[in-house]
C-alpha positions as CSV (number, residue, x, y, z in Angstrom):
1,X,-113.2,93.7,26.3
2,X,-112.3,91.8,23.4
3,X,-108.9,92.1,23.2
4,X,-108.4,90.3,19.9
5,X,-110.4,92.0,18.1
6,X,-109.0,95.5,19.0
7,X,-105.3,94.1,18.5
8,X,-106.7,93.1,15.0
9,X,-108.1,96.9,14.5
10,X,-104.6,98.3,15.6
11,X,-102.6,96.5,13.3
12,X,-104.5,96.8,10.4
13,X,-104.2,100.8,10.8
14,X,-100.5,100.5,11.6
15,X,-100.3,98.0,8.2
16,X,-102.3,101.3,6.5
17,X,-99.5,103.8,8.0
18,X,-97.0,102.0,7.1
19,X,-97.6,101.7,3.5
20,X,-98.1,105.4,2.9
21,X,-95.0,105.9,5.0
22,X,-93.2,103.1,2.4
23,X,-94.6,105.1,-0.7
24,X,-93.3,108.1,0.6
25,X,-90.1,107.3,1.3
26,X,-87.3,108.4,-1.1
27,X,-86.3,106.1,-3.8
28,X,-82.4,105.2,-3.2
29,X,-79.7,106.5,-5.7
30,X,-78.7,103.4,-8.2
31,X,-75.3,103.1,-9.0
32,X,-75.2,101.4,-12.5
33,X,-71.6,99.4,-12.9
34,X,-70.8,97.8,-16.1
35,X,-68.5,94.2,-15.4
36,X,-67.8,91.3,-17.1
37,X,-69.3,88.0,-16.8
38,X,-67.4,86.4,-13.7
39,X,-67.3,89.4,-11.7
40,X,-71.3,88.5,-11.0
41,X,-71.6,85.0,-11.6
42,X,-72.7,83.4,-8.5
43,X,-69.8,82.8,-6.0
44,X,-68.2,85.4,-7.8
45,X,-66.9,89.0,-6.2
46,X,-70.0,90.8,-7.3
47,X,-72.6,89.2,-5.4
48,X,-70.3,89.5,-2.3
49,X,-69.3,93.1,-2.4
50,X,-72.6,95.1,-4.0
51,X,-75.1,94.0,-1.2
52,X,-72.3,95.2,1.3
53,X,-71.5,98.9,-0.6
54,X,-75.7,98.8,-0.9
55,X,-76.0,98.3,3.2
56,X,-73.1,100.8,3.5
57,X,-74.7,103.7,1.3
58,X,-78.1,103.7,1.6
59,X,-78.3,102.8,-2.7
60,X,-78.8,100.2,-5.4
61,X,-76.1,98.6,-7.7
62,X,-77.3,97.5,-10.8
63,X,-74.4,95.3,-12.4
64,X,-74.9,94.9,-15.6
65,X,-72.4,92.2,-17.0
66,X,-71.3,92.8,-20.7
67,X,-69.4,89.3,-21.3
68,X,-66.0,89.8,-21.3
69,X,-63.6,92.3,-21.0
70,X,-63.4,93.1,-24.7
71,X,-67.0,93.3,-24.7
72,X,-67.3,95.7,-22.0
73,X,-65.1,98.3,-24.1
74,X,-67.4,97.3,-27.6
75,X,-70.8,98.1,-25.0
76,X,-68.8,101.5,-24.1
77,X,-68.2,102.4,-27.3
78,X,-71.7,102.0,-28.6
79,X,-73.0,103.9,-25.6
80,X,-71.4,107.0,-26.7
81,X,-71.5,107.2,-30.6
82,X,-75.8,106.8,-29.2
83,X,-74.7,109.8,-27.0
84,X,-76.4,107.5,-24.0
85,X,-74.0,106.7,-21.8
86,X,-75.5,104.5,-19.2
87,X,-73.0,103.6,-16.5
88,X,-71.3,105.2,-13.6
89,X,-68.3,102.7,-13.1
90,X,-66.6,100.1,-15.3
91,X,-65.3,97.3,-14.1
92,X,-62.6,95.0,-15.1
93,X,-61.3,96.8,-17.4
94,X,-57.5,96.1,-17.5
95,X,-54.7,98.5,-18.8
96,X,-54.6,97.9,-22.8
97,X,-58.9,98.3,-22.5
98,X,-58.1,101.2,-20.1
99,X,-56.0,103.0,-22.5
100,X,-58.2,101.9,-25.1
101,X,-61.6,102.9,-23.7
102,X,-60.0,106.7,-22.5
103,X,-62.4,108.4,-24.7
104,X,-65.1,107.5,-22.7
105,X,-63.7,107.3,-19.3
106,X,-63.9,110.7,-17.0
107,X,-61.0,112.1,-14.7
108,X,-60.5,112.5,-11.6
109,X,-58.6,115.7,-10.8
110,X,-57.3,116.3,-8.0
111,X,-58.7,113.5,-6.4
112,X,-57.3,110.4,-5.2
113,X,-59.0,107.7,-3.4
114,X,-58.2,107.0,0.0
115,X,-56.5,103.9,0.4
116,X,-54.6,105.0,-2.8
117,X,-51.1,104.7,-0.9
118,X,-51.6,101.4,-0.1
119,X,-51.3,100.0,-3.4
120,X,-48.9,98.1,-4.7
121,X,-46.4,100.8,-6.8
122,X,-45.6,98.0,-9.3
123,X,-49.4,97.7,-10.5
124,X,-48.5,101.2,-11.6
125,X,-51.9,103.1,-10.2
126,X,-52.1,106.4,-12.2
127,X,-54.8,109.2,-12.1
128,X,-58.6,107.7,-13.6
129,X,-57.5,104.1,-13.4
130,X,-58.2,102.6,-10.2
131,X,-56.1,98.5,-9.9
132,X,-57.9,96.2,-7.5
133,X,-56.3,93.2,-9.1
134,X,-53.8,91.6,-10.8
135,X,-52.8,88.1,-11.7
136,X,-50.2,86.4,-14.3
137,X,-51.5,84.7,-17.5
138,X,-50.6,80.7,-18.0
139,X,-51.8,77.4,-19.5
140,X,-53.5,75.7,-17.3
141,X,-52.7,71.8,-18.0
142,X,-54.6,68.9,-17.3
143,X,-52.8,65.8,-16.8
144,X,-55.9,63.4,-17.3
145,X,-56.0,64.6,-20.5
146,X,-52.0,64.7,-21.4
147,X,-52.3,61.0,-22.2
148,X,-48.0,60.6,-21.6
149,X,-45.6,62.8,-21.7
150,X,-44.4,66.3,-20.3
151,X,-46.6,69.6,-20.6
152,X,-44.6,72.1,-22.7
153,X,-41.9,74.4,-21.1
154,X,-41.6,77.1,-23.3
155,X,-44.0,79.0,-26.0
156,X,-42.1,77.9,-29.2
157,X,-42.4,74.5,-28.0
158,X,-46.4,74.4,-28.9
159,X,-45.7,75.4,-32.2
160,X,-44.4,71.0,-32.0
161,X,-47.3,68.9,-34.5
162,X,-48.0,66.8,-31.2
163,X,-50.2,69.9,-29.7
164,X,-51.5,70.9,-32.7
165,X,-55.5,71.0,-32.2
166,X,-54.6,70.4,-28.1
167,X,-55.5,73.8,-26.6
168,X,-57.8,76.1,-26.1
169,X,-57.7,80.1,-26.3
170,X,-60.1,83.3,-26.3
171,X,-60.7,85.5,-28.9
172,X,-59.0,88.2,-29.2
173,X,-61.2,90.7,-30.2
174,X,-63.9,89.9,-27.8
175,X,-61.3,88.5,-24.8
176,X,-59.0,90.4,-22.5
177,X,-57.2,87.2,-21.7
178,X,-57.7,86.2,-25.8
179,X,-55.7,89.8,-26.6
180,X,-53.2,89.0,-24.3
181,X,-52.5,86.1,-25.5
182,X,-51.7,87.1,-28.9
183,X,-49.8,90.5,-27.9
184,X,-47.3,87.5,-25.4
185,X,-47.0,85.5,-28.3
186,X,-46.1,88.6,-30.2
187,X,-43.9,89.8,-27.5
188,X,-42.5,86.6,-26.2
189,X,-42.1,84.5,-29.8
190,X,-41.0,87.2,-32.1
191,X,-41.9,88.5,-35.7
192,X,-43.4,85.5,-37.6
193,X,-44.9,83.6,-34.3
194,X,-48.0,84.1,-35.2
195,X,-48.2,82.9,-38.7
196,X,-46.4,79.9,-37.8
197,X,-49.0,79.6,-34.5
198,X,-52.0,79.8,-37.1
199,X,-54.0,76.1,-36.7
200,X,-52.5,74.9,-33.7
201,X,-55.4,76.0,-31.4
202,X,-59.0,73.8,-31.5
203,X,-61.0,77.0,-31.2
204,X,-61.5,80.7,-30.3
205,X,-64.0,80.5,-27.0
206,X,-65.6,84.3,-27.3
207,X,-64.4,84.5,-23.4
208,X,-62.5,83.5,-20.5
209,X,-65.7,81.5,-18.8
210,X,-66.5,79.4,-22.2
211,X,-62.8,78.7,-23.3
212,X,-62.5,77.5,-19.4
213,X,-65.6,75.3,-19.3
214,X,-64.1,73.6,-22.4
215,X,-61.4,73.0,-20.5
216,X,-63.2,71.2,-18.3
217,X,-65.2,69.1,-20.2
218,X,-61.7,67.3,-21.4
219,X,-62.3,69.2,-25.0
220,X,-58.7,69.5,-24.7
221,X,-55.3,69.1,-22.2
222,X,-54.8,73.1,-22.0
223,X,-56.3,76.3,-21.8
224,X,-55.1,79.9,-21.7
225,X,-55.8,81.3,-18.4
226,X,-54.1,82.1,-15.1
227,X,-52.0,80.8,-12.7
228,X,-54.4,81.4,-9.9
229,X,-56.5,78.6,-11.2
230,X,-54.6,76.2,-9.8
231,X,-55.2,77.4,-6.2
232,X,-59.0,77.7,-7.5
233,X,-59.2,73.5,-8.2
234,X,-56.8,73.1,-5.3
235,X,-59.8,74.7,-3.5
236,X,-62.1,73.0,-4.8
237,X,-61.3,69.2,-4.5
238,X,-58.2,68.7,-6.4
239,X,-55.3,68.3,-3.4
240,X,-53.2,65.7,-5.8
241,X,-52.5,68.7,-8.4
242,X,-54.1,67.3,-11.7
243,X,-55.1,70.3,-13.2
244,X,-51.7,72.7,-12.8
245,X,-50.2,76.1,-14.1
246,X,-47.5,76.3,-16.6
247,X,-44.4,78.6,-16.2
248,X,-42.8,79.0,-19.2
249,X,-39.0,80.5,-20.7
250,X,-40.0,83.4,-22.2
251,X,-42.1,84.7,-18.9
252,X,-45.8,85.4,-17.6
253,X,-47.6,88.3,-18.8
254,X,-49.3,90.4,-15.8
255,X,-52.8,91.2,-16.1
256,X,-53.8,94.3,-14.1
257,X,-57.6,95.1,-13.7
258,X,-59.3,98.2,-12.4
259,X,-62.1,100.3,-12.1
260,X,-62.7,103.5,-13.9
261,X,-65.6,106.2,-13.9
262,X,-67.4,106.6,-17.1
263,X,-68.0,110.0,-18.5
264,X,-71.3,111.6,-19.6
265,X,-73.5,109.5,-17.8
266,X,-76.2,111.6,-16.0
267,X,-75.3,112.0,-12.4
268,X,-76.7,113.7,-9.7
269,X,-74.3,114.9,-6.7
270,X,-75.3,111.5,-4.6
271,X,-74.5,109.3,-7.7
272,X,-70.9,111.4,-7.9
273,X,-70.2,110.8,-4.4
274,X,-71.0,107.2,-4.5
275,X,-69.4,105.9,-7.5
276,X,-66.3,107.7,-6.4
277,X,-66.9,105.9,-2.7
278,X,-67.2,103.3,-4.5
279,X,-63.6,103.0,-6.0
280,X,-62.5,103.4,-2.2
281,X,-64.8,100.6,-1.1
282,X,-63.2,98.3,-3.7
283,X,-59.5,98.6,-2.4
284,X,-60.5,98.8,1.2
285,X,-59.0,95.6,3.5
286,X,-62.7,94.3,3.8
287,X,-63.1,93.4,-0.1
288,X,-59.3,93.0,-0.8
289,X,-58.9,89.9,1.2
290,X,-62.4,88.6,-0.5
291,X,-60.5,89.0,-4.3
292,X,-58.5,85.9,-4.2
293,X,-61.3,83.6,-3.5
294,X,-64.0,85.2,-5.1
295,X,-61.9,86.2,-7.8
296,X,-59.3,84.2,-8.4
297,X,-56.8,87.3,-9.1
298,X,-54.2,88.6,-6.5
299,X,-55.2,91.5,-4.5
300,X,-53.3,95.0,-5.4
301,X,-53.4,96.1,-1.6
302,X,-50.2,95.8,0.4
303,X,-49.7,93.7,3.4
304,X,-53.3,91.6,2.3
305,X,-53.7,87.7,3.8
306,X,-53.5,85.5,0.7
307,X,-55.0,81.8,1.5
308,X,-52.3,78.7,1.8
309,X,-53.6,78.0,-1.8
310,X,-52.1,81.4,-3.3
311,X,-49.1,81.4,-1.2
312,X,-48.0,77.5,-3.0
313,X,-49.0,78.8,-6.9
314,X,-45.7,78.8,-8.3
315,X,-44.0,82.6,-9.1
316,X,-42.9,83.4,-12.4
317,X,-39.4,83.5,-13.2
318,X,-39.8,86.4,-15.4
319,X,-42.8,88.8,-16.1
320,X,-43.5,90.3,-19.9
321,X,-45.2,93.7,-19.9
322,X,-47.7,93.7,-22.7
323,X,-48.2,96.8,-24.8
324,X,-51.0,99.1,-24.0
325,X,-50.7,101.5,-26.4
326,X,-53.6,101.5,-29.4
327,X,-52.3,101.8,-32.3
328,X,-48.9,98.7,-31.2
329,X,-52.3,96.1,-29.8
330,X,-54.3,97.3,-33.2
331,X,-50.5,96.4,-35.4
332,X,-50.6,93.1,-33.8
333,X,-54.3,92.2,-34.1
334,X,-53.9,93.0,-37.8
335,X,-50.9,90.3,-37.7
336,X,-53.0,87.6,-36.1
337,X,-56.1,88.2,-38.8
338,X,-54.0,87.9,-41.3
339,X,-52.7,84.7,-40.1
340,X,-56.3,83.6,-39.3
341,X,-56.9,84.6,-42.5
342,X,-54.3,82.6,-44.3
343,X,-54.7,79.5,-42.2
344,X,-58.7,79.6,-43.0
């Protein structure tokens, strides 16, 4: 008998099988999240978490990254003056896009997320806003590029000539951490910072990952971003501390970032289940201990192992709540054009 050639025969009728029984199976439920840019960069928390949630729940994720933060809440926006909302979840948003971005954000009900007890009660988790992380804003300073003296200790020191044109921010109006920024210096420096401010900076990046590679490329000593940085380049080859976070006088501002489900985007039971496992999956103790290194933000679950880097960054002595009410971050943004204005 020739035992090759029936083996051949078999297979090629299982092969046949097996394709009908492939384009008969059932198409999987996609989950369509809308994040900013890090979240999916590669090494980021995206391409660690959505293959595990996929393997978990039989269903795609399609990420679709929208820049920054600011730009997340601008692609929102647009989505539903089309009437075509597109996503189930957003991503990132923190609490002045939150409040912000309400009109197009669904709520829960009665429902919480399990897991929802377990978060930290000063992230302030409150019915359709879901923290998963949190972290303090800083200049990051690089002492390569100090060239002598001391980094500055306090926000009203940079309005001093010698950093004029020696650090970097976001925009505002496209940048959560940009927006921040201006609402501290607001906050933080008093009525009349901000005209005074005007010029000092060597450029608006459009985001966080831009202003940041600037940064790196020694286009100037500082950069607006967050303390957890430091434990990122400690990580990451940089053991004799030359790029470090700066506490200043006036305080850190917190940034809190969560997840929210998006409302009027077609979903069909499955889809409702999932996105709203999904929010559960995200502050579970298998992804929490994956946010500091993947990304760079402090976990919001109590009692989760930080790495030795985290546990050295240095605490602030004093932390500035930021607005988050509309119409105060829309009074303040009208402040800084202005200034921009003037200055330009």
């Amino acid at each position: 008998m020739n035992f090759s050639g029936r083996s051949g025969f078999l297979g090629s009728v299982l092969f046949f099988f097996s394709a009908i029984a492939a384009a008969q199976a059932p198409t999987p439920p996609e989950l369509v999240i809308y994040t900013y840019d890090s979240i999916v960069a590669r090494g980021g928390l995206g391409p660690e978490i959505f293959p595990r949630f996929e393997k978990r729940c039989g269903c795609r994720v399609r990420a679709l990254s929208s820049g920054d933060g600011g730009q997340l809440l601008t692609r929102l926006q647009l989505d539903a003056e089309r009437g075509k909302p597109t996503a189930h979840l957003a991503l990132g948003l923190d609490e002045a896009l939150f409040e912000r971005a309400r009109p197009w954000l669904a709520e829960w009900g009665k429902w919480k997320p399990a897991g929802w007890d377990r978060l930290l009660r000063e992230l302030k988790p409150r019915e359709g806003f879901l923290p998963f992380d949190y972290g303090y804003f800083a200049f990051m300073g690089d002492r390569e590029g100090l060239s002598g003296g001391q980094f500055p200790k306090s926000l009203k020191e940079l309005l001093d000539p010698k950093w004029r044109r020696k650090l970097i921010l976001q925009d505002p109006r496209t940048s959560t951490p940009g927006l921040a920024f201006v609402l501290y210096a607001r906050a933080a420096g008093g009525e009349g910072f901000l005209s005074k401010f005007r010029g000092q900076w060597l450029t608006l990046a459009p985001g966080w990952d831009q202003a940041y590679g600037l940064f790196l490329r020694k286009e100037a000593p500082l950069v607006w971003s967050y303390t957890t940085s430091q434990a990122y380049h400690e990580e990451h080859g940089d053991p004799a501390g030359r790029y470090r976070a700066l506490l200043f006088e006036e305080g850190q501002p917190i940034q809190i970032e969560g997840v929210a489900l998006v409302k009027g985007t077609p979903t069909s039971p499955r889809q409702e289940a999932l996105r709203r496992e999904f929010l559960e999956f995200l502050i579970s103790p298998e992804v929490q201990e994956l946010v500091p290194r993947k990304n760079w933000m402090l976990p919001a679950r109590v009692g989760t192992r930080l790495p030795a880097s985290f546990e050295k960054l240095p605490r602030p002595r004093k932390i500035v709540r930021l607005p988050v009410e509309a119409h105060e971050i829309e009074r303040v943004l009208e402040e800084w054009r202005h200034g921009v204005e003037s200055a330009s």
